[in-house]
C-alpha positions in Angstrom: 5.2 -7.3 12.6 5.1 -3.3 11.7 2.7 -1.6 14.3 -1.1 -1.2 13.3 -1.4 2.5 14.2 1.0 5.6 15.3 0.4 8.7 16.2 2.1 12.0 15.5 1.6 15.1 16.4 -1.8 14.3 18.7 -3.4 12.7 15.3 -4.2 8.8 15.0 -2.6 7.3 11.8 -2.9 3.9 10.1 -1.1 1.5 8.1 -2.1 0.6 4.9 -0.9 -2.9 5.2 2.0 -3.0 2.4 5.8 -2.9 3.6 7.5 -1.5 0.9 10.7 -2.5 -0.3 12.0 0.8 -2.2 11.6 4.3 -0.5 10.7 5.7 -4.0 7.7 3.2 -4.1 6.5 4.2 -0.9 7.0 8.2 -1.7 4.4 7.5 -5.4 2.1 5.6 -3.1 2.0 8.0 -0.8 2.0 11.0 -3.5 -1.5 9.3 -4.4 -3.0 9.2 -0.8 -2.0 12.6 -0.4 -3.7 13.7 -4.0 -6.9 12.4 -2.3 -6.9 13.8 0.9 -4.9 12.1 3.0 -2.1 13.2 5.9 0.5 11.0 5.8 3.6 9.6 7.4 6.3 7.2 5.9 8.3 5.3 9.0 11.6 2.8 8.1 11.4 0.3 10.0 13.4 -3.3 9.7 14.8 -1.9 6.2 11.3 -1.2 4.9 9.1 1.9 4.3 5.7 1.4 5.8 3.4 4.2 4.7 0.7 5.6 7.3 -1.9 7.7 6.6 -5.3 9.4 8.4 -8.3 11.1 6.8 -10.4 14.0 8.6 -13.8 13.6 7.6 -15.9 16.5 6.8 -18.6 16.7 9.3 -22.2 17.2 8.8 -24.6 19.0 10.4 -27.7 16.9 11.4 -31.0 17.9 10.4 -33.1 19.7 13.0 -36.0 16.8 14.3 -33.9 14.6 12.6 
């Protein structure tokens, strides 16, 4: 069972739940996430590519009184 969660470089990533056969399936996949935002990582692991990926979101300021 591929691991939930890695980290690399300090920075929590998660798996997006597919193990994919083809390294070329997981590099368009992951293309995609990183079109939208996303940091990425692509680990082989038991002759599949898992595909692991983090979002930073933008933070807000809370409204004064709020």
């Amino acid at each position: 069972m591929p691991r939930f969660v890695v980290y690399s470089e300090e920075k929590k990533f998660m798996w997006d739940g597919a193990a994919y056969d083809a390294r070329a399936q997981a590099e368009q996949v992951r293309s995609s996430y990183e079109k939208n935002g996303f940091e990425t990582r692509l680990v082989e692991e038991e002759g599949k590519c898992l595909l692991y990926s983090r979002r930073v979101a933008a933070q807000q300021a809370a409204p004064e009184g709020g």
